[in-house]
C-alpha positions as CSV (number, residue, x, y, z in Angstrom):
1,X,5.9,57.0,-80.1
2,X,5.1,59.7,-77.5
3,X,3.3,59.1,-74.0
4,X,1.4,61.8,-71.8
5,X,3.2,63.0,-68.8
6,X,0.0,61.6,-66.9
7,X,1.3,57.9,-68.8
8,X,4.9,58.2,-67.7
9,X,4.4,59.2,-64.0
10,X,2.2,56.1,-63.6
11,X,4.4,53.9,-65.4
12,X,6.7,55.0,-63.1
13,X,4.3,54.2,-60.1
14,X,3.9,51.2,-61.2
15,X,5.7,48.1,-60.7
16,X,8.3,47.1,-63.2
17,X,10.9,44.8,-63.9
18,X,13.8,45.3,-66.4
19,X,13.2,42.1,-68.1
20,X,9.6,43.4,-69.2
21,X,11.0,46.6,-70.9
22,X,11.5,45.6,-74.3
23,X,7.9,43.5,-74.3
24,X,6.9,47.0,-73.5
25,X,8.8,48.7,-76.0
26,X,7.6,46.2,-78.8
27,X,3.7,46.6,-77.5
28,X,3.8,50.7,-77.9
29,X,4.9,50.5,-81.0
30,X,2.3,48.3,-82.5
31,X,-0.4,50.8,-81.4
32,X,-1.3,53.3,-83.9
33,X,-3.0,55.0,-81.5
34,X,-2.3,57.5,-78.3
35,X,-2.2,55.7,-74.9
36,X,-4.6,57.3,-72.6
37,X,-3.6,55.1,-69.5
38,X,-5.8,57.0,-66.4
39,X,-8.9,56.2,-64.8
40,X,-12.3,56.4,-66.2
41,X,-13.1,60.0,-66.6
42,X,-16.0,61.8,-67.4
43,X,-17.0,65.5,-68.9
44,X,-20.1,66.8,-68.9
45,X,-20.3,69.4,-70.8
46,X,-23.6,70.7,-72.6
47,X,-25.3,67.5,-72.0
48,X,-22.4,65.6,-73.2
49,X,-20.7,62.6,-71.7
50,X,-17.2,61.7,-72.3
51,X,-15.5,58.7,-71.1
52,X,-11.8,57.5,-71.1
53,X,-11.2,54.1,-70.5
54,X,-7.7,52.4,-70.1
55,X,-6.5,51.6,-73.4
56,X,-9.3,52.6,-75.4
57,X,-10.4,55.7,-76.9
58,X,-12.6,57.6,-76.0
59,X,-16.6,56.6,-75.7
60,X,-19.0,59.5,-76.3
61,X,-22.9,58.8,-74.9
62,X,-25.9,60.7,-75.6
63,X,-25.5,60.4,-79.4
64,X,-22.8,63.3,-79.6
65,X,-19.7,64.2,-80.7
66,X,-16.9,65.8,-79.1
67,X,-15.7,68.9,-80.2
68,X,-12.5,70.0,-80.7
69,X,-12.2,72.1,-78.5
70,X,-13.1,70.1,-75.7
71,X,-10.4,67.5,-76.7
72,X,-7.6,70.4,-77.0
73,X,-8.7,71.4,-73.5
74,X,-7.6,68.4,-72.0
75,X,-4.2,68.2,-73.5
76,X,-2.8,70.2,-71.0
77,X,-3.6,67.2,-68.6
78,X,-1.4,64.5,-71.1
79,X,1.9,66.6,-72.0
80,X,2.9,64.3,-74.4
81,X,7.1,62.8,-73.9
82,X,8.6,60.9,-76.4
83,X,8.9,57.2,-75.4
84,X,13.2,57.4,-75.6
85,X,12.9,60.0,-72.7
86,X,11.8,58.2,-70.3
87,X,14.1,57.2,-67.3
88,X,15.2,53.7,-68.4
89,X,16.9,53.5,-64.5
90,X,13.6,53.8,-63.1
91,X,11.6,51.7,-64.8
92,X,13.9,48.9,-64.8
93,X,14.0,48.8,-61.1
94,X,10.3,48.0,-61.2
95,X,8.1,44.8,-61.2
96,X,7.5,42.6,-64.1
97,X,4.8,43.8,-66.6
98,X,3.5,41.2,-68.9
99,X,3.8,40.8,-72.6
100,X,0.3,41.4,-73.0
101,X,0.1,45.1,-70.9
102,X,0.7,47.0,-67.8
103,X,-1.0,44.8,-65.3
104,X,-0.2,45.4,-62.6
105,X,1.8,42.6,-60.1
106,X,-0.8,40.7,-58.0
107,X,0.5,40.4,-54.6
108,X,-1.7,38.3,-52.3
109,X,-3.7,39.8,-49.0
110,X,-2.6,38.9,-46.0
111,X,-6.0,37.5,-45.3
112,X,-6.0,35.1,-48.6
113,X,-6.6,31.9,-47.4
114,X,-3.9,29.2,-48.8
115,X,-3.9,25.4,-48.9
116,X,-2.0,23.2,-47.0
117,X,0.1,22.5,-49.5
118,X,1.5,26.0,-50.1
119,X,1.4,26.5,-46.3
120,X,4.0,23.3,-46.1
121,X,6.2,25.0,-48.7
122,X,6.6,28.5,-46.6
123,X,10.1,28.6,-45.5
124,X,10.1,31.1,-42.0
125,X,13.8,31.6,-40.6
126,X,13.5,30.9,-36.9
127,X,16.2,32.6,-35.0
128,X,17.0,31.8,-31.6
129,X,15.4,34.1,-28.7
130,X,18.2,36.6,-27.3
131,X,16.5,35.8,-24.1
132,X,14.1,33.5,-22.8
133,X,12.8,32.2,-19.2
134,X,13.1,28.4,-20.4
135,X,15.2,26.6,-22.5
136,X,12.4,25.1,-24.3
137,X,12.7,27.0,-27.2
138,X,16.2,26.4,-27.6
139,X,16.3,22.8,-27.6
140,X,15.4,21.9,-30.9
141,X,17.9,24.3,-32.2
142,X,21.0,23.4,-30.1
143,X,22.5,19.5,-30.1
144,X,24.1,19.9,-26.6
145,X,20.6,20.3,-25.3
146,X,18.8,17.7,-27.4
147,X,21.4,15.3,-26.7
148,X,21.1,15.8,-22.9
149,X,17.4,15.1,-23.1
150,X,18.0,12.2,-24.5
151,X,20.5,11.3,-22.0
152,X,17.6,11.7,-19.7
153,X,18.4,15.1,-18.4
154,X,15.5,17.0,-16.5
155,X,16.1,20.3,-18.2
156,X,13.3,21.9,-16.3
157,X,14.7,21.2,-12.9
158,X,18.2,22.9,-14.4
159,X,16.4,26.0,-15.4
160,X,15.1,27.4,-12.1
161,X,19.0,26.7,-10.8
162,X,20.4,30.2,-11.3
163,X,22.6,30.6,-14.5
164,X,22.5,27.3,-15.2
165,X,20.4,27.7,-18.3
166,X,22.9,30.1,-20.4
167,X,25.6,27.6,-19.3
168,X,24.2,24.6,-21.2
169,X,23.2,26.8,-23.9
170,X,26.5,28.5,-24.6
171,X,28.5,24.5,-24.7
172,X,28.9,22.8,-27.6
173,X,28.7,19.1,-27.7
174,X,31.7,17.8,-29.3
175,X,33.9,20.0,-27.4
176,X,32.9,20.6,-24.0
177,X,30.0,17.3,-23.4
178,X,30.7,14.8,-25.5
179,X,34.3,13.8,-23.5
180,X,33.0,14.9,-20.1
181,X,30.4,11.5,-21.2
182,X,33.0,9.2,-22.5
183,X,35.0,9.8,-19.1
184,X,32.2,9.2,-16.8
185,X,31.3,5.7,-19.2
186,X,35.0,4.7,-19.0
187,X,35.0,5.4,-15.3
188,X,32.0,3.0,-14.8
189,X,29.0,5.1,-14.3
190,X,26.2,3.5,-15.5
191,X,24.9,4.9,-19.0
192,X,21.3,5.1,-17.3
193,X,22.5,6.8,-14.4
194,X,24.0,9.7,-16.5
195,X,21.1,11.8,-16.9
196,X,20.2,11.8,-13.6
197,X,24.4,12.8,-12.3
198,X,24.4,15.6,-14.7
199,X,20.8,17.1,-13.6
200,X,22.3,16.9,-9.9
201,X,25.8,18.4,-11.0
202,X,26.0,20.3,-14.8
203,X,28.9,22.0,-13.1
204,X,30.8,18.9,-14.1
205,X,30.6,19.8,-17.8
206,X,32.6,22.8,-17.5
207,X,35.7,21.0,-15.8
208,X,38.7,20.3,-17.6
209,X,39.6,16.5,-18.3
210,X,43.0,16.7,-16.8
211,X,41.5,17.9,-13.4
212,X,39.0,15.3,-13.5
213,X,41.7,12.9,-14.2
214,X,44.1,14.1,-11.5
215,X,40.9,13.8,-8.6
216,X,40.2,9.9,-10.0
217,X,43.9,8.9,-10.0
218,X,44.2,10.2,-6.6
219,X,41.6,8.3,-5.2
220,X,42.9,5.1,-6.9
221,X,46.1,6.1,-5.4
222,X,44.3,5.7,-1.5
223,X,43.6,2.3,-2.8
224,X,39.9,3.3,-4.0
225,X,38.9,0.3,-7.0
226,X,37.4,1.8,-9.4
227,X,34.2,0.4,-8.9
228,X,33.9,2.0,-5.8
229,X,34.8,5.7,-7.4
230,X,32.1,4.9,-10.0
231,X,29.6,4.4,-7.4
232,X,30.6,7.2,-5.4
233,X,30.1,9.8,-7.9
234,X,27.1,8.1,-9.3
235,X,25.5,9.1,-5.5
236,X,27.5,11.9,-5.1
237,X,27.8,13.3,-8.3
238,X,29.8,17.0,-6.8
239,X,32.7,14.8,-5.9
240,X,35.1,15.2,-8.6
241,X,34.2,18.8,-8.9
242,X,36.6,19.1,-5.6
243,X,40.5,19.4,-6.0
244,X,42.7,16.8,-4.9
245,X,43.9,19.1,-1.9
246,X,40.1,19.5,-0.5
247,X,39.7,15.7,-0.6
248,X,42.6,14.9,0.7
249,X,41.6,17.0,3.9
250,X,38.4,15.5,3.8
251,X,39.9,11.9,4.4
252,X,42.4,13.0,6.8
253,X,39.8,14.8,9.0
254,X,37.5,11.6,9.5
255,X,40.9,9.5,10.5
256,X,41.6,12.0,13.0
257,X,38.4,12.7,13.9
258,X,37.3,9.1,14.6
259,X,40.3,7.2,14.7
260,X,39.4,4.9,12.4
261,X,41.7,3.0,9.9
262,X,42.4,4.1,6.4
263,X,40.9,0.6,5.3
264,X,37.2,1.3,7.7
265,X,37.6,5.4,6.3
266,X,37.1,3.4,2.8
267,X,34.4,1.7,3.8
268,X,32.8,4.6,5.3
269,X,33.4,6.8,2.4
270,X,32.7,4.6,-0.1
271,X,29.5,3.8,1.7
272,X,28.6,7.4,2.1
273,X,30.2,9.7,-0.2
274,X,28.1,13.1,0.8
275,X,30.7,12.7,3.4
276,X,34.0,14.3,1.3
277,X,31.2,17.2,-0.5
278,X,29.1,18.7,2.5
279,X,30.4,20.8,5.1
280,X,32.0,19.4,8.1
281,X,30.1,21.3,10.9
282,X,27.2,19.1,10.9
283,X,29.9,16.6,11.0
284,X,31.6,18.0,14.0
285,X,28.0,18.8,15.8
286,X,26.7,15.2,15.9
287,X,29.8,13.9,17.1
288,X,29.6,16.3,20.1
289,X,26.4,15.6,20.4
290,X,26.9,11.5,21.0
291,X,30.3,12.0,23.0
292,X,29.2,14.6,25.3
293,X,25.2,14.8,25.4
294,X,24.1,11.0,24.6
295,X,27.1,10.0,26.3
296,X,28.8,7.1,24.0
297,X,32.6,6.7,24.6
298,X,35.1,6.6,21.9
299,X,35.0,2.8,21.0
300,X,31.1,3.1,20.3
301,X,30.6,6.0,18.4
302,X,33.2,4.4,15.9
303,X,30.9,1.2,15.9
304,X,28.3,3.2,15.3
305,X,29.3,4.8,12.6
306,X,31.0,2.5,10.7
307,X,27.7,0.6,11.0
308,X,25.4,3.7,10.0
309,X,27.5,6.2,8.6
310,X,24.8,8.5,7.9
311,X,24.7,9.1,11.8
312,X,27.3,12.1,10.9
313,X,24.9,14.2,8.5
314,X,21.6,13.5,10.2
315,X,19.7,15.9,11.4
316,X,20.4,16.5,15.6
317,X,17.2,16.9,16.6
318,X,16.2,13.5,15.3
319,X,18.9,12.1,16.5
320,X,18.1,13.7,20.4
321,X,14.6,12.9,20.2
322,X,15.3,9.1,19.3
323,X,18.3,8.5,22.0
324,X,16.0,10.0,24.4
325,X,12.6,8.0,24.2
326,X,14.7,4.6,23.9
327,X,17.3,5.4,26.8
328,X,15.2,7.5,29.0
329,X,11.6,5.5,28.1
330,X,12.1,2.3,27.4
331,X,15.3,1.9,29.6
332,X,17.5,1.1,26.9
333,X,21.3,1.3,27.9
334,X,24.2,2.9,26.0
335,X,25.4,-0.5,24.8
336,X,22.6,-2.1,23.3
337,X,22.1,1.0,21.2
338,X,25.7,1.1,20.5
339,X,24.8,-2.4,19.3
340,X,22.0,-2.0,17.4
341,X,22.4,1.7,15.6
342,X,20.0,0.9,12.9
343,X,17.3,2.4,15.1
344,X,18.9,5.9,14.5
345,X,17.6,5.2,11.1
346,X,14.4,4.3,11.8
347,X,11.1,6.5,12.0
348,X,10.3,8.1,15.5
349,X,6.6,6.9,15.4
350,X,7.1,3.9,14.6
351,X,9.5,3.5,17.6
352,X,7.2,5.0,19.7
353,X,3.8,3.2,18.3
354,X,4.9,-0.7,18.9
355,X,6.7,0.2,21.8
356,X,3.8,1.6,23.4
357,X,2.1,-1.1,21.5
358,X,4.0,-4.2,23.4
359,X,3.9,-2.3,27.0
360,X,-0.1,-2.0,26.5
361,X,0.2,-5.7,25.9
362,X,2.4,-6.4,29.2
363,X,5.6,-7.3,26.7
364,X,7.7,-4.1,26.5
365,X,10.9,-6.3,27.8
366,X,14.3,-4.9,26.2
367,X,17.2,-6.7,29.0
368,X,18.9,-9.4,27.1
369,X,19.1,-11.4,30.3
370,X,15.4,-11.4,31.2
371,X,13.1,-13.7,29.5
372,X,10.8,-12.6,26.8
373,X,13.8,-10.2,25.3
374,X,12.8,-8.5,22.4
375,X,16.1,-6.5,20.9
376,X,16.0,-3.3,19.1
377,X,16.5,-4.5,15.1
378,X,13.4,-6.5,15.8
379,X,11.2,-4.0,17.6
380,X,11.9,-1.6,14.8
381,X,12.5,-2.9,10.9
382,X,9.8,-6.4,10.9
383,X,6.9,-5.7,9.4
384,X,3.9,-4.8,10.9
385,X,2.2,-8.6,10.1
386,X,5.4,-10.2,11.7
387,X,6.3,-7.8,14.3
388,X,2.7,-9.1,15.9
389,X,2.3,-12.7,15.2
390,X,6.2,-13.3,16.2
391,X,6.9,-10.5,18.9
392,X,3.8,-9.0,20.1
393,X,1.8,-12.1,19.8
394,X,-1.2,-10.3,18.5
395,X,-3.1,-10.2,15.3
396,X,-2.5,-7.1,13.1
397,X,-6.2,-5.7,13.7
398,X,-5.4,-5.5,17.0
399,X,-2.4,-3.1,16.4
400,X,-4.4,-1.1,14.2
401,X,-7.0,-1.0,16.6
402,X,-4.7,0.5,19.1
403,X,-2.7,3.0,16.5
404,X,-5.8,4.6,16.4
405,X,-6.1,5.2,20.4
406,X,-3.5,7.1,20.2
């Protein structure tokens, strides 16, 4: 069996798999005729049409008969090759062929429409991003993150925090998580309260266990329970991420500072734990500011801040304007605000509203030994439907009706 060179340089085009080479084989031989495997042609030649088909002879129209000739002068186009010549290599790297003929593989367009079915069975392989601006589309993929969302995590708060994002993404959850979790449970931070620690401080995932050990035994050791370290890092969740030298410091700053006991530094501490993370010049401000501008001695400022620790953090101006309305307006003096510091937590308007309030009303009257005394807790933290019908004597219309005289 012999094929054109025209036959072997498309069998060659086409696709072909080794496993369809002998069906091949076996269907050439049955033929008992030449393959002429091309496209239709056609010859006109002296009002005669000739056309080739695939695998078919040739079809002559018009009623005539090819010559001779006119066969022999396409030969030249079909150098016949023996079958055994071709290159076996080459075919055999091709697609499959069926048993039936050269057909060619059908590969589907890329706009075929498919069912649902088929479109379920597509496998894709996602790959992680090398970059991204979120971590959104890592989350699925990585169980550190997934796990932290389910801890209640706010991933999309830790993702505008500078470098943050690649941190979480590069630790893996059994090894660097997954301990830093079971410490803070043993510890006694409350499982609900985890998510919302770790979106404050991640940083806390990247310390070792023995230095977070060594910073909890040491503030056992200053006769902290463990209760109150729980709660202390569940509000101020950077304070094991500081060495025991740093808090050390911290403690023995405030009890030289205010000259306090270690047993009141506790309570203040423990109370206000911001107080061993933040910086200590706002600290070291707003106790100028009440020893040498408000003018409290020594024996009040520790009253009031044992009773309002967060006197030492807040903001100065606040702190100015309120001392100066209630000393310098409403003739307050230096002990009864020493007595009552819960008004340096208190809202400005408010203090300034029900004071001016009670003086429109002829009952403005802060002396304890003058009758109709009205002390500072009172002025400032009843409510508004209280604060009129037990100190202002008035209805709460008529405070509203006021508020908005002013």
């Amino acid at each position: 069996m012999h094929l054109c060179q025209r036959c072997v340089s498309l069998l060659l085009s086409r696709p072909l798999l080794s496993a369809a080479l002998q069906p091949l084989t076996r269907t050439l031989h049955q033929r008992s005729h030449h393959i002429l495997l091309q496209p239709v042609y056609s010859l006109t030649q002296r009002h005669t049409t000739e056309t080739w088909t695939p695998w078919g002879r040739r079809n002559l129209t018009d009623h005539q008969t090819a010559s001779p000739e006119a066969y022999n002068n396409k030969t030249d186009l079909r150098e016949v090759v023996p079958l055994e010549h071709l290159n076996g290599h080459q075919i055999s790297s091709q697609a499959s062929l069926s048993d039936i003929g050269l057909d060619a593989v059908v590969r589907p367009s890329p706009l075929q429409e498919i069912s649902q079915e088929e479109a379920v069975q597509i496998q894709v392989p996602s790959a992680l991003p090398p970059d991204s601006f979120t971590l959104r589309p890592y989350v699925d993929k990585s169980e550190t993150l997934s796990k932290l969302v389910q801890l209640g995590v706010n991933l999309w708060e830790l993702e505008q925090r500078p470098n943050v994002g690649s941190m979480l993404v590069r630790l893996d959850f059994h090894a660097d998580v997954a301990p830093k979790l079971l410490f803070l449970k043993d510890l006694g931070v409350e499982e609900s309260k985890l998510g919302t620690l770790l979106t404050k401080n991640p940083f806390i995932l990247t310390e070792s266990l023995d230095n977070l050990e060594a910073r909890v035994s040491y503030l056992k050791a200053k006769k902290f329970s463990q209760q109150s370290v729980a709660a202390m890092v569940s509000r101020a969740p950077y304070l094991l991420n500081f060495s025991v030298e740093r808090l050390d410091n911290r403690l023995g700053f405030f009890q030289q500072q205010l000259g306090l006991s270690a047993e009141k530094i506790r309570n203040v501490v423990t109370r206000l734990p911001k107080l061993l993370c933040g910086s200590l010049e706002p600290i070291k401000e707003n106790l100028k500011v009440c020893e040498l501008e408000f003018g409290f001695r020594g024996n009040e400022i520790q009253h009031i801040v044992t009773t309002v620790p967060k006197v030492l953090i807040a903001n100065k101006r606040k702190l100015t304007q309120i001392f100066d309305f209630i000393h310098n307006t409403m003739d307050v003096p230096h002990s009864l605000i020493a007595k009552f510091p819960q008004v340096f937590n208190a809202k400005f308007l408010r203090i300034r509203e029900r004071h001016l309030f009670l003086e429109y009303l002829g009952r403005a009257q802060y002396q304890p030994s003058q009758p109709n005394y009205i002390s500072l807790d009172r002025l400032v933290f009843l409510p508004d439907d209280v604060f009129c019908s037990e100190v202002a004597l008035a209805t709460l219309e008529d405070l509203e009706r006021f508020q908005k005289t002013l």
